[in-house]
Each structure stands twice: as structure tokens, then as C-alpha cells.
Backbone as numpy.savetxt, mean C-alpha at the origin, in Angstrom:
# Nx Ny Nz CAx CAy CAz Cx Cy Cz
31.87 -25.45 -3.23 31.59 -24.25 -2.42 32.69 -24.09 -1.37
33.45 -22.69 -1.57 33.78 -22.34 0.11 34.14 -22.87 0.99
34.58 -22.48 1.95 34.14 -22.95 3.13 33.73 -21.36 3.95
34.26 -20.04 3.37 33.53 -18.93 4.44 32.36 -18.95 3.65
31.99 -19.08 2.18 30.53 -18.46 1.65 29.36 -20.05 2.17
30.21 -21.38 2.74 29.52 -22.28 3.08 28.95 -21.40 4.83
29.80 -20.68 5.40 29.55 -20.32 6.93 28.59 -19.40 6.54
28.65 -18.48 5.46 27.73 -17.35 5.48 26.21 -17.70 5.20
26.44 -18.52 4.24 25.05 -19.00 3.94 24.62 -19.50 5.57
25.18 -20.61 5.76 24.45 -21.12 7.46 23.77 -20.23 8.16
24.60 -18.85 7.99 24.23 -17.69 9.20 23.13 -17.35 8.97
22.80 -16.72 7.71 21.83 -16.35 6.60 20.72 -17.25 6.92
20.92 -19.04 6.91 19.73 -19.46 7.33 19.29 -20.00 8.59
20.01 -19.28 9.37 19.60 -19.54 10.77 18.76 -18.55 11.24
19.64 -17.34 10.88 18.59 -16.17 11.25 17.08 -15.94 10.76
16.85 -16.82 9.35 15.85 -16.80 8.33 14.50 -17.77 9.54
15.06 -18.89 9.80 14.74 -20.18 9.79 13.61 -19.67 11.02
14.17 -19.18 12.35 13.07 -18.91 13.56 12.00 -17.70 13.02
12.18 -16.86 11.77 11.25 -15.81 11.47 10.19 -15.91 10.56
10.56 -17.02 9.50 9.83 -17.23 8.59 8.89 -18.84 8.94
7.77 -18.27 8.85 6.93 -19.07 8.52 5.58 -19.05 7.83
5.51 -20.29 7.43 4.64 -20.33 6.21 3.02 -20.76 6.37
2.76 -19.50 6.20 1.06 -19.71 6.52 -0.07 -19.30 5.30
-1.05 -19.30 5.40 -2.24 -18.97 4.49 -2.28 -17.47 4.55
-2.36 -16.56 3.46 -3.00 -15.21 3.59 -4.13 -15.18 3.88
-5.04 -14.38 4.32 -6.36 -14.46 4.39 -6.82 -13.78 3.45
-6.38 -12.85 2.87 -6.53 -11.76 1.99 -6.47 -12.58 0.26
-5.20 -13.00 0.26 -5.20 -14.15 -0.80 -5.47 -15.12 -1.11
-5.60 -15.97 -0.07 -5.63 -17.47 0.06 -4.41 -18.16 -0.62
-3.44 -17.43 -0.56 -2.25 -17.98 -0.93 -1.03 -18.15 -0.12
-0.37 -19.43 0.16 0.52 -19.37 0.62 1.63 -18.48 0.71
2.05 -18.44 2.37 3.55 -17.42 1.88 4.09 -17.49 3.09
5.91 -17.23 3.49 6.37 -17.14 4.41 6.73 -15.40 4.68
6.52 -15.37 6.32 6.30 -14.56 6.99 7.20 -14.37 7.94
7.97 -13.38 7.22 9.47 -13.06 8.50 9.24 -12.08 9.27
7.90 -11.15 9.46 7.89 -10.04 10.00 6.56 -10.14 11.07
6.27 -10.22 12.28 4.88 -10.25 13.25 3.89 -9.03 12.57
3.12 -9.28 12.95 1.89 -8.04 13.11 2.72 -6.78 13.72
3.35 -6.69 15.51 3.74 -5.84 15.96 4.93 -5.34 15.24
5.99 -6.04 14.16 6.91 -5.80 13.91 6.89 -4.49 11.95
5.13 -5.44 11.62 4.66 -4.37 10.60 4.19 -3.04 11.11
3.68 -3.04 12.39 3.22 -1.84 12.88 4.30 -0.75 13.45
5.08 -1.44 13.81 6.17 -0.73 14.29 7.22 -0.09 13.43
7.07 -0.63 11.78 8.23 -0.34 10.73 7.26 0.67 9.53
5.64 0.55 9.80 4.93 1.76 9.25 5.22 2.88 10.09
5.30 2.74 11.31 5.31 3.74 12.19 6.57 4.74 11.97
7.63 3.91 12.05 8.65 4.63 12.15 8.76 5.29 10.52
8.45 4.56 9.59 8.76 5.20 8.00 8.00 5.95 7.84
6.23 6.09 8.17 5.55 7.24 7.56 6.19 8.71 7.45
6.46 9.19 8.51 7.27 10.15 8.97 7.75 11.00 7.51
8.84 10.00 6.92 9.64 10.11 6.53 9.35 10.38 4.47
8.26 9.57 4.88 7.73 9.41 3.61 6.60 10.48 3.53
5.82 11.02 4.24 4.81 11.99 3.86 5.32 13.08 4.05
6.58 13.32 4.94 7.10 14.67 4.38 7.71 14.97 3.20
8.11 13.79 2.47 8.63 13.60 0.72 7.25 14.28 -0.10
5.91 14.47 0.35 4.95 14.50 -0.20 4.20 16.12 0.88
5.25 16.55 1.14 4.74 18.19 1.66 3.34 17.91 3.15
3.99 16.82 3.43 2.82 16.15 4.78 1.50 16.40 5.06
0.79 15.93 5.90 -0.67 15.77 5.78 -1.24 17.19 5.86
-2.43 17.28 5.01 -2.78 18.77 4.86 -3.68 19.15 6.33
-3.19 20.68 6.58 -3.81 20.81 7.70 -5.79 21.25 8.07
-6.32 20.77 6.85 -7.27 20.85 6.89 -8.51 19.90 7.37
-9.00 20.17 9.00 -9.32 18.28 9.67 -10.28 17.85 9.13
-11.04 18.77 8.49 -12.63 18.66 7.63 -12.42 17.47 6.65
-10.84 17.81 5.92 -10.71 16.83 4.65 -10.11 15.35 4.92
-9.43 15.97 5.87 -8.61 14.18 6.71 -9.96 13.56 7.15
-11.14 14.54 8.19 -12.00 13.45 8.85 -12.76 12.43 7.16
-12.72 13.04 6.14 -13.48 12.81 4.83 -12.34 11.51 4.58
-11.09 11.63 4.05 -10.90 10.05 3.60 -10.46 9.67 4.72
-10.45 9.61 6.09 -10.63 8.70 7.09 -11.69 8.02 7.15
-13.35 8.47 7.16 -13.99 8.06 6.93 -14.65 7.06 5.55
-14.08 7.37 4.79 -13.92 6.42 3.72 -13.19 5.60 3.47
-12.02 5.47 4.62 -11.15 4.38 4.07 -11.42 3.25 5.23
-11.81 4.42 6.67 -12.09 3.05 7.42 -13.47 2.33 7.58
-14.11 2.97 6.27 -15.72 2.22 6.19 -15.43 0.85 5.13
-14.11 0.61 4.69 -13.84 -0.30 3.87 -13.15 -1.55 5.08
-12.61 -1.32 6.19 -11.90 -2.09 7.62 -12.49 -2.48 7.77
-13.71 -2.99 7.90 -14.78 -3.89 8.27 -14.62 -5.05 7.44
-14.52 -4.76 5.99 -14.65 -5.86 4.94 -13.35 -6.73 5.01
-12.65 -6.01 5.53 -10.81 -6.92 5.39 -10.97 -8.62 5.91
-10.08 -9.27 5.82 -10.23 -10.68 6.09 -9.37 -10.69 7.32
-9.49 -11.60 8.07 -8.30 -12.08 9.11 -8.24 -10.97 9.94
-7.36 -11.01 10.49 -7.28 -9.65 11.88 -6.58 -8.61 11.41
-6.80 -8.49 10.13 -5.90 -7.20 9.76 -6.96 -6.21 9.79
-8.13 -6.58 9.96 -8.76 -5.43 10.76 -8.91 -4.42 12.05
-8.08 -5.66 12.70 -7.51 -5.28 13.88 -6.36 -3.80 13.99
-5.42 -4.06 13.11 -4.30 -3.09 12.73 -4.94 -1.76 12.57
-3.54 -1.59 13.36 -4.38 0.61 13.89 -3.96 1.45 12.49
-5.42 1.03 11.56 -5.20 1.71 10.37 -5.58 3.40 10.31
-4.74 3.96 9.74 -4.58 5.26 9.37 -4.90 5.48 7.63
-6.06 6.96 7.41 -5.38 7.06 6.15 -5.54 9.20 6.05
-4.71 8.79 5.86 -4.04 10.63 5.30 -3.59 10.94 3.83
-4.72 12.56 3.88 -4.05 13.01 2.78 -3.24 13.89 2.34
-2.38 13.57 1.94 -0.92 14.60 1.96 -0.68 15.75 0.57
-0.54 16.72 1.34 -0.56 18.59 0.40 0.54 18.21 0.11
0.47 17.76 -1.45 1.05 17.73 -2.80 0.42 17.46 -4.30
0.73 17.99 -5.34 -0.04 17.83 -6.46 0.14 16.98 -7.03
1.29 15.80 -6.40 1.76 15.18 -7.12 1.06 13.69 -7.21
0.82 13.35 -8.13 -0.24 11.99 -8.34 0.36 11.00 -8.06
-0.28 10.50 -6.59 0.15 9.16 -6.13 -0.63 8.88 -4.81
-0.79 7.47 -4.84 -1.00 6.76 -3.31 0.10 5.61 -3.04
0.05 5.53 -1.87 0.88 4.50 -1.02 0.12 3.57 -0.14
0.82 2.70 0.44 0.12 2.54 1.59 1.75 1.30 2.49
1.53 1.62 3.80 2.62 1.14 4.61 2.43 -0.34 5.48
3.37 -0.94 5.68 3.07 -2.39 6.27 2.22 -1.82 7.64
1.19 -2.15 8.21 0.35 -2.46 9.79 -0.73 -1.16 9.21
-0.90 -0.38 8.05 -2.26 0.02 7.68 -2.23 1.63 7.89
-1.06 2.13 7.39 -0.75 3.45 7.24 -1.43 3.82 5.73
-2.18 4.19 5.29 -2.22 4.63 3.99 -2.40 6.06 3.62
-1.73 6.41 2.45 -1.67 8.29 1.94 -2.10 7.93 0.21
-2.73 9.25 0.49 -3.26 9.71 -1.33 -2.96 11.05 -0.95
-2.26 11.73 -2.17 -2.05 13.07 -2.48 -3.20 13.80 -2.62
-3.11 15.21 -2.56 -4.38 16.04 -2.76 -4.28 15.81 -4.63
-3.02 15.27 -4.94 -2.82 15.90 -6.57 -3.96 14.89 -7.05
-3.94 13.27 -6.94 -5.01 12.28 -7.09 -5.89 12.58 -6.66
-6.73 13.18 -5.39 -7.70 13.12 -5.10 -8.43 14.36 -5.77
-7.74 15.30 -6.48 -8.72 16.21 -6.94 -8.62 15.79 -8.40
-8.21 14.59 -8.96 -8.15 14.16 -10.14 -9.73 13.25 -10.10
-9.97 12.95 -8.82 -11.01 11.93 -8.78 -12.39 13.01 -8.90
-13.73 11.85 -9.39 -14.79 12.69 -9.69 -16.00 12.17 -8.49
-15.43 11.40 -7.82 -16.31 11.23 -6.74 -16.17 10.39 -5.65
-16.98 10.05 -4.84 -16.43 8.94 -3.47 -16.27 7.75 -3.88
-16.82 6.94 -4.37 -16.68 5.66 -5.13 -14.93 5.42 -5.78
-14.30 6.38 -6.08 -12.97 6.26 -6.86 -12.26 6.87 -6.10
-12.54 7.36 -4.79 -11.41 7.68 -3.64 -11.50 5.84 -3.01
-12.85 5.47 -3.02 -12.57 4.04 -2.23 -11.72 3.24 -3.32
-11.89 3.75 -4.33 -11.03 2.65 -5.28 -9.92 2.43 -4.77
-9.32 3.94 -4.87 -7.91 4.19 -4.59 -7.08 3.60 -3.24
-8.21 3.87 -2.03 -7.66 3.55 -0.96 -7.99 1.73 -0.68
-9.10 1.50 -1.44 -9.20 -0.35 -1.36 -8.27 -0.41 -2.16
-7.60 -0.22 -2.62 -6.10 -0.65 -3.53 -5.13 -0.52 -3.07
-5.03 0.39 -2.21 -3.63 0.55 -0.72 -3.77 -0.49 0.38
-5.37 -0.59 0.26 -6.04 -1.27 1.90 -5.31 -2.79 0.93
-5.42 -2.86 -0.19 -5.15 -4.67 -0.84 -3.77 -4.67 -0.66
-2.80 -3.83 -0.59 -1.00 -3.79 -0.76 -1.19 -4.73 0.36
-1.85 -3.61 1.94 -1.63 -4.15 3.32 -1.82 -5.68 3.26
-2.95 -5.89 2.87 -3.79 -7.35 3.06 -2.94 -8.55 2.96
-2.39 -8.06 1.55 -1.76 -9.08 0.63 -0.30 -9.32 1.15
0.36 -8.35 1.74 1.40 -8.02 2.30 2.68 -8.07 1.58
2.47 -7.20 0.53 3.43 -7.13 -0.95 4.92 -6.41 -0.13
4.32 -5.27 0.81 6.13 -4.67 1.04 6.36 -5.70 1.88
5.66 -6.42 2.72 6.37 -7.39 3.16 7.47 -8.30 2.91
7.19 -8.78 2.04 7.70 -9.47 0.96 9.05 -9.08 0.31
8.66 -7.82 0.18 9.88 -7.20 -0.37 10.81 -6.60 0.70
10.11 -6.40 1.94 11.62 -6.38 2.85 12.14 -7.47 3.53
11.41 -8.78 3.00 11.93 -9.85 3.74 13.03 -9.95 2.73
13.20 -9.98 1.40 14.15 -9.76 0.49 15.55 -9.23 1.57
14.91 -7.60 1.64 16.25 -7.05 2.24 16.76 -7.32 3.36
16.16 -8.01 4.19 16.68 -8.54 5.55 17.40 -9.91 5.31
17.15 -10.54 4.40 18.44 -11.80 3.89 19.14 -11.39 3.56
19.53 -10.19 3.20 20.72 -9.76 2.59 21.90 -8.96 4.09
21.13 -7.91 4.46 21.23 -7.52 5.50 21.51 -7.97 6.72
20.11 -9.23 6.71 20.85 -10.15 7.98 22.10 -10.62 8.24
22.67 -11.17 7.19 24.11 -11.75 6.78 24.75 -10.89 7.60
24.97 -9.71 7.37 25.70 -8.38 7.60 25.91 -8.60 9.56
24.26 -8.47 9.97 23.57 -8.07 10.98 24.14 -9.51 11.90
23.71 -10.62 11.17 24.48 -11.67 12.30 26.37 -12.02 12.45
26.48 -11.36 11.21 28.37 -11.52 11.77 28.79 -10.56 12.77
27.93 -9.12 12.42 28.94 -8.30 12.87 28.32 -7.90 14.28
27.12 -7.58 14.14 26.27 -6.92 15.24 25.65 -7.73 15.88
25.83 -8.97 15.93 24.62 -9.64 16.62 24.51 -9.31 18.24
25.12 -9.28 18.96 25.26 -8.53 20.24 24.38 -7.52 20.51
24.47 -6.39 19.48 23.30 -5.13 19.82 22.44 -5.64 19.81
21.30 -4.58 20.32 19.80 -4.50 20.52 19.25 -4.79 19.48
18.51 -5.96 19.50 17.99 -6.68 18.44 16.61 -5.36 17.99
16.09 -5.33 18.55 14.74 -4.03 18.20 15.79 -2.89 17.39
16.88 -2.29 17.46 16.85 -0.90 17.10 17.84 -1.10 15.28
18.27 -2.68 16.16 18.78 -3.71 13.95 17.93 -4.25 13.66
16.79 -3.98 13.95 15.44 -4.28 12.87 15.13 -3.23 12.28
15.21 -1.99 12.98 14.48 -0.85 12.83 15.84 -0.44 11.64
16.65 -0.19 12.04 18.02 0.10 11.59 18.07 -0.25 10.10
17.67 -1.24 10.20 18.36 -2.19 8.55 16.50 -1.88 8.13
15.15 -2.54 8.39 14.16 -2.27 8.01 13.58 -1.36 7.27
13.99 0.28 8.50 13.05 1.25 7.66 13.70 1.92 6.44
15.21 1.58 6.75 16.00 2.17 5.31 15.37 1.57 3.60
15.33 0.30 4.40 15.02 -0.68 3.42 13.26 -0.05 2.65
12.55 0.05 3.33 11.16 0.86 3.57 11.02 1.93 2.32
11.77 3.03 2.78 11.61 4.18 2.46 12.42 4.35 1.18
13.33 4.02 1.18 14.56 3.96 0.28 15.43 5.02 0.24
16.23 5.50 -1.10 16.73 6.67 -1.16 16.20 8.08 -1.29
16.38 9.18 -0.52 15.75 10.34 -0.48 14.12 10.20 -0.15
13.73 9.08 0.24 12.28 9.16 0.15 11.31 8.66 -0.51
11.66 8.00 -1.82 11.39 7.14 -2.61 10.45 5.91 -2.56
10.58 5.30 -1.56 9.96 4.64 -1.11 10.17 3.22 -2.38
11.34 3.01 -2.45 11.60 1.68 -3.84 11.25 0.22 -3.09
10.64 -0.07 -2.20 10.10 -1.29 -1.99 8.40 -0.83 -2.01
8.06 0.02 -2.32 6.20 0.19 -2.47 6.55 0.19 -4.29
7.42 -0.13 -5.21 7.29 0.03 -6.61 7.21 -1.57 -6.99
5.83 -1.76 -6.81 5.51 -3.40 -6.64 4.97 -3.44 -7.90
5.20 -4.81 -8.75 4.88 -5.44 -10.32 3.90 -5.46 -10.48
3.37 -5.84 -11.99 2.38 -6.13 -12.33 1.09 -7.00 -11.86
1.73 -8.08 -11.06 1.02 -9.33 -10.78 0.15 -8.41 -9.40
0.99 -8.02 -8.26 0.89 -7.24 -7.90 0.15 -6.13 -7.26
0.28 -5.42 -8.53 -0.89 -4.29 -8.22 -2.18 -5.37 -8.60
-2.04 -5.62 -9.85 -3.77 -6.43 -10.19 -4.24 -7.17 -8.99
-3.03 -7.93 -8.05 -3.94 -8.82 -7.07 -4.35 -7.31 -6.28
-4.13 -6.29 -6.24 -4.37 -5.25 -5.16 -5.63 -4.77 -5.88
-5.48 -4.30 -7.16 -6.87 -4.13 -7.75 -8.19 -4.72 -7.54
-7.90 -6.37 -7.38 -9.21 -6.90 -7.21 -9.30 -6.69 -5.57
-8.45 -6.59 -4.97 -8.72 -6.57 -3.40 -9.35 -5.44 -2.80
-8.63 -4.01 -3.73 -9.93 -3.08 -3.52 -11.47 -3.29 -3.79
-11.37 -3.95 -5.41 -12.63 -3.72 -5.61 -13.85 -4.72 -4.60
-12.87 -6.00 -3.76 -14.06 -6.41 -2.80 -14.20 -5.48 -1.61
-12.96 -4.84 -1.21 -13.31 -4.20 0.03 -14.27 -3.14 -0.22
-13.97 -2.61 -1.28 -15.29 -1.06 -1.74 -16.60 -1.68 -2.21
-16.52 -2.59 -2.93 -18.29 -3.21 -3.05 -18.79 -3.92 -1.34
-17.83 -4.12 -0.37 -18.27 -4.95 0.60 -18.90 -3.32 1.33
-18.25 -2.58 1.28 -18.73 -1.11 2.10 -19.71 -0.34 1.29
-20.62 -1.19 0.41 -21.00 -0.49 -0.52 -21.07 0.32 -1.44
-19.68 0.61 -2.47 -19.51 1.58 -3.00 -19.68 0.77 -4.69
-19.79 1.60 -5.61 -20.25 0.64 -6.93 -18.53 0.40 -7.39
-18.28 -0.65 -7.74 -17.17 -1.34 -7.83 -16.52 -0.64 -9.50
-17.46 -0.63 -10.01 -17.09 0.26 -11.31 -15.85 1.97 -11.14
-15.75 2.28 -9.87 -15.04 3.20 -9.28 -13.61 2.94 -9.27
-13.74 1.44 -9.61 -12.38 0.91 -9.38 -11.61 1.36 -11.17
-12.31 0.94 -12.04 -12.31 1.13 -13.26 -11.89 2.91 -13.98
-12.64 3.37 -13.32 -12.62 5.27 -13.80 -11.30 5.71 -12.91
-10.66 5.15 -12.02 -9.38 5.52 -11.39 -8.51 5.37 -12.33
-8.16 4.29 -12.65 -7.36 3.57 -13.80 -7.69 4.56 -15.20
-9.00 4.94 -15.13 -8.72 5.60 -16.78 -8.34 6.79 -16.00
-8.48 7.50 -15.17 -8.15 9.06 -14.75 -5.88 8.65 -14.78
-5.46 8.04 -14.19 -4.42 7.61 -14.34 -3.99 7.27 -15.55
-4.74 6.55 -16.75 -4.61 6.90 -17.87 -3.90 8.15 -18.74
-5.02 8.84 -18.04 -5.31 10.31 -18.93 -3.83 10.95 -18.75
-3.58 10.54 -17.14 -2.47 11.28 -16.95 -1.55 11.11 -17.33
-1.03 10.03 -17.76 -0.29 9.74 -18.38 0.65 9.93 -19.69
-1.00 10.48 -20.22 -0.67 11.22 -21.25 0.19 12.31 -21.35
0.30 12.93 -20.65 0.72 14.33 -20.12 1.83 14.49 -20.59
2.21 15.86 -20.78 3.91 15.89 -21.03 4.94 15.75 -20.06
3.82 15.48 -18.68 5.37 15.23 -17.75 4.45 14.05 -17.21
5.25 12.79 -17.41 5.39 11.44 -16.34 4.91 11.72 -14.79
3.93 11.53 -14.69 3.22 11.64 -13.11 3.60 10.34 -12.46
4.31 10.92 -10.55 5.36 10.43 -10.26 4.47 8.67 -9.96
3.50 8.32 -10.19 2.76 7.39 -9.91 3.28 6.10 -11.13
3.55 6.43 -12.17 4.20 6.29 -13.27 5.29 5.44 -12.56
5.98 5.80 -12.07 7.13 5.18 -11.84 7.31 4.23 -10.70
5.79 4.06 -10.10 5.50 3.33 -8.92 4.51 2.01 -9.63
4.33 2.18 -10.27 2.74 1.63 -11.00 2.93 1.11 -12.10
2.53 -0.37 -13.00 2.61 -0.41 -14.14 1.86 0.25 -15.16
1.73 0.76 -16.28 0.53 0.91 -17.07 -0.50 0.59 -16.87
-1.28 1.56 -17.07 -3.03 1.10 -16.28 -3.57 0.07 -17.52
-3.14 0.31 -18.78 -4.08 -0.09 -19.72 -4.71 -2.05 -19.63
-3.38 -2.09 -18.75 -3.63 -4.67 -18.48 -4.72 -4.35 -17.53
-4.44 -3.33 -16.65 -5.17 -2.92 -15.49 -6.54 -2.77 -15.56
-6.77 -1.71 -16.90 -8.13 -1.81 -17.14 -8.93 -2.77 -17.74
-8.39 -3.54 -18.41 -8.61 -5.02 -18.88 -9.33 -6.00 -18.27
-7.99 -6.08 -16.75 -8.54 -6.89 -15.97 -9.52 -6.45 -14.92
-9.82 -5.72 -14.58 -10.96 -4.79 -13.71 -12.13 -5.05 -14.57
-12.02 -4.66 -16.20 -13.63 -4.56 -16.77 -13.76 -6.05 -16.80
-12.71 -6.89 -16.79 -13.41 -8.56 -16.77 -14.33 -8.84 -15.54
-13.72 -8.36 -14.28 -13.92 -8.65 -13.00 -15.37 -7.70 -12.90
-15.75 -6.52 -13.45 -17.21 -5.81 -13.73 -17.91 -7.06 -14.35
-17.36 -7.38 -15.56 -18.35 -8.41 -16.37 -18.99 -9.66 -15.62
-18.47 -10.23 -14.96 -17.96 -11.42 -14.53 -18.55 -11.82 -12.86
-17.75 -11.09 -11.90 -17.86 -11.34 -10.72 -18.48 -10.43 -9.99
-18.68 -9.30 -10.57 -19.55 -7.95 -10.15 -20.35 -7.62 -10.94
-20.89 -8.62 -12.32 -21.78 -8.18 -12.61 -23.22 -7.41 -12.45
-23.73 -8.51 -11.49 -25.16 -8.06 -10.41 -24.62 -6.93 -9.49
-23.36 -6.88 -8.74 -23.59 -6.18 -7.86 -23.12 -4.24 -8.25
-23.89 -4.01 -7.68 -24.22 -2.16 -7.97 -23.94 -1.40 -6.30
-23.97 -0.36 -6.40 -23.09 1.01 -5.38 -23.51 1.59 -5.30
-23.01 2.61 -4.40 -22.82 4.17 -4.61 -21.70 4.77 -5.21
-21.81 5.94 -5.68 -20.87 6.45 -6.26 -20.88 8.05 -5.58
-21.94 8.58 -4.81 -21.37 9.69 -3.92 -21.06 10.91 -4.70
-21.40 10.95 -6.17 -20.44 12.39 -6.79 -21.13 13.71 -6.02
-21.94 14.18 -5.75 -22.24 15.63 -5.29 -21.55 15.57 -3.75
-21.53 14.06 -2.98 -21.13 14.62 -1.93 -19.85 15.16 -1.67
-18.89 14.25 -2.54 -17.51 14.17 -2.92 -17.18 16.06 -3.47
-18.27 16.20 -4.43 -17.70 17.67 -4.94 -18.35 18.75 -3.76
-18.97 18.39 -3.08 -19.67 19.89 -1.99 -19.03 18.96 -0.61
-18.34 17.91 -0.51 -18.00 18.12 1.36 -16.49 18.06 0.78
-15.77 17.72 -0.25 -14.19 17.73 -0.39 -13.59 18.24 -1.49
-14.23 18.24 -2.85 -13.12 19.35 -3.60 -13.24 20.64 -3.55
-14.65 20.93 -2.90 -14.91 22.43 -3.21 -14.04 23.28 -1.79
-13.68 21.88 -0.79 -13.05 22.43 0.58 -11.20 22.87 -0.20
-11.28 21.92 -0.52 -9.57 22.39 -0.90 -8.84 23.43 -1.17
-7.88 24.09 -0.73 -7.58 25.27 -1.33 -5.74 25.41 -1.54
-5.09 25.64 -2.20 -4.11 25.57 -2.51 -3.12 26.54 -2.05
């Protein structure tokens, strides 16, 4: 080796070494190192939502329908593990047809009007959003921008280390976040992935009482769409639902057998699709 790619590496793990540490998820029970604080996830949803729900024609101005999946997503915050209940969660739904949810590091989460009028009732809006609420938990973009900050850092400790450490977090972070044009290419998380997010909805929506089977009819409505002659932009965020539905009807069979819900369909069609208007 080197002797500059021996200096670069050093730099690389010095800067790594005071940020990362390795603790228990609560959400997973799986180990993992942690380069980013609580305040530092809240502060890098903050600054990216912005950026990202205007890619998606921004939150609709209708408060009737926001107070509706606010209230459904934060009747699932109770069930979360660890203090990520704590985190000043948001969820909005953003005027576009286009089929997709997100959700942002410190508990920003968005579903399109295009998904939510695909859904047939409250039970499969909690699906949707206990499946954003599992990204947060699990802390998948995390993960993936600790990626880009080893790379970045390198950059960040030769050249800039002098500047304001807050505005080369933000700087190198939310780019990393959002991606190109809006994209958002660190929320296009794998297989392993979404499924651990799948089952994480389906405890947070059976813990708030909703019938866990909701989790299941999302996945086939995403299905369907699929079919379609045009690739719904969720498609390109998401693996194939079909492992998806697989592993969900095991987790019905299995671990949710006994337990039963609500599913909410009349309220869902007379307090929110019949409000919508295009």
C-alpha cells in the first residue's frame, strides 16, 4: 500500500471512529453501528423533506385529509420501540397520482394521493405508513448515508475540515438524501429490507389495532399495478411484491394467526376518498 492512499484511509478512519457506534436496534434487535445522533436524523429529514415532496406536487391543501393520515399514522407511535417514539413524527399526503410512499430519517413520512386512493380502506393506509414507520425504526437510510459520508468524509477531512462542521454535514448529507433531481436514491432500499419493514409495519398496525391482514392487500394492490402498461414510479423504489406477499401470508399464518383488527372500510371511503378531488 501507498503511502498517500495509507494517509487517506487513516483520515477516513478517524473521522468514522468518534461517530460510529455500535449498539442494539430496538426495532430489530439487531446489531449496528451508528454514525448519525437522533438530533442529527432530525435535522437531515428536516432539511430534505422540502425538497422531496415538492418532486411529488407537495402536501395537498386539503386539512380534513392531512388531519385523516396524521391520525392514522400517529395512532401507530405509541407501538414503536425505544425512543423513537419520541421523534417529532410527521406524516403527509402529497397531490400526486403517482404511486409511492417514503419515509425520512427522525419520522417524516409521505404517501401520494395516487396510493392512497388505490387503497380500499384504513387498515391498508396503516399498512402503508407502518412500513415507512419500519424504514424509520430500523434505520435503513441511515445506513445508507453512513455509506456516503465515508466516502465524502475523506473529501470533507482533507480539504474542509476548518469549516462549520453543522453546515458539512448538512452539505454532503442531504445531497446524499435526496439524490439527483429528487429521486431520493438512498430510500431505494433491497429486498431484505423492505421485508424487515414489512413485518415492522405489520406489528406497529396490529399493536394500534388494525387487522394485520391490511398489510397483505397493499402488496396485492401494488401488484395489480404493476401490471400496468406504465411501471408505477414505486417500481423502481421497491422490489417485487410477489417474495413480499409470501412472506407477509407466512407471518398471517404463523405469528398473527389469533390476532384480528379493524379494517375501517366505510370510514376510509365517507371521511377520505369521497373528500378528494383532483
Amino acid at each position: 500500500m501507498n503511502t498517500r492512499r495509507l494517509i487517506v484511509l487513516t483520515i477516513a478512519a478517524s473521522l468514522l471512529a468518534p461517530l460510529a457506534g455500535c449498539v442494539t436496534n430496538a426495532a430489530t434487535g439487531r446489531r449496528q453501528f451508528n454514525s448519525l445522533s437522533r438530533a442529527e436524523e432530525i435535522q437531515l429529514g428536516t432539511e430534505a423533506a422540502p425538497q422531496l415532496a415538492a418532486e411529488y406536487g407537495g402536501p395537498m391543501g386539503n386539512a380534513s385529509l392531512q388531519a385523516y393520515v396524521r391520525r392514522v399514522g400517529m395512532s401507530m407511535v405509541p407501538g414503536v420501540e425505544g425512543d423513537y417514539a419520541s421523534l417529532p413524527w410527521e406524516f403527509t399526503l402529497l397531490d400526486s397520482d403517482v404511486i409511492n410512499a417514503f419515509a425520512l430519517p427522525g419520522g417524516k413520512v409521505f404517501i401520494t394521493r395516487g396510493l392512497a386512493e388505490k387503497l380500499d380502506d384504513e387498515a391498508e393506509l396503516a399498512g402503508v405508513l407502518g412500513h415507512e414507520i419500519g424504514h424509520v425504526t430500523a434505520e435503513h437510510a441511515d445506513k445508507r448515508i453512513t455509506s456516503q459520508m465515508i466516502v465524502a468524509g475523506i473529501a470533507i477531512g482533507v480539504s474542509v475540515a476548518t469549516q462549520d462542521e453543522d453546515s458539512e454535514f448538512l452539505r454532503v448529507g442531504v445531497p446524499a438524501l435526496v439524490g439527483v433531481g429528487g429521486q431520493g436514491f438512498l430510500l431505494k432500499f433491497g429486498r431484505d429490507e423492505e421485508l424487515q419493514a414489512d413485518g415492522l409495519g405489520m406489528r406497529y398496525m396490529s399493536r394500534a389495532g388494525y387487522d394485520p391482514s391490511g398489510q397483505l392487500d397493499v402488496m396485492r394492490v401494488l401488484a395489480a399495478a404493476s401490471q400496468g402498461p406504465r411501471q408505477p414510479e414505486w417500481a423502481s423504489t421497491h422490489p417485487h411484491p410477489e417474495s413480499r406477499i409470501k412472506a407477509i401470508q407466512q407471518k398471517l399464518n404463523n405469528r398473527y394467526k389469533d390476532v384480528h383488527g379493524e379494517r375501517y372500510q366505510n370510514r376510509y371511503h365517507n371521511e377520505f376518498l369521497s373528500r378528494i378531488t383532483h
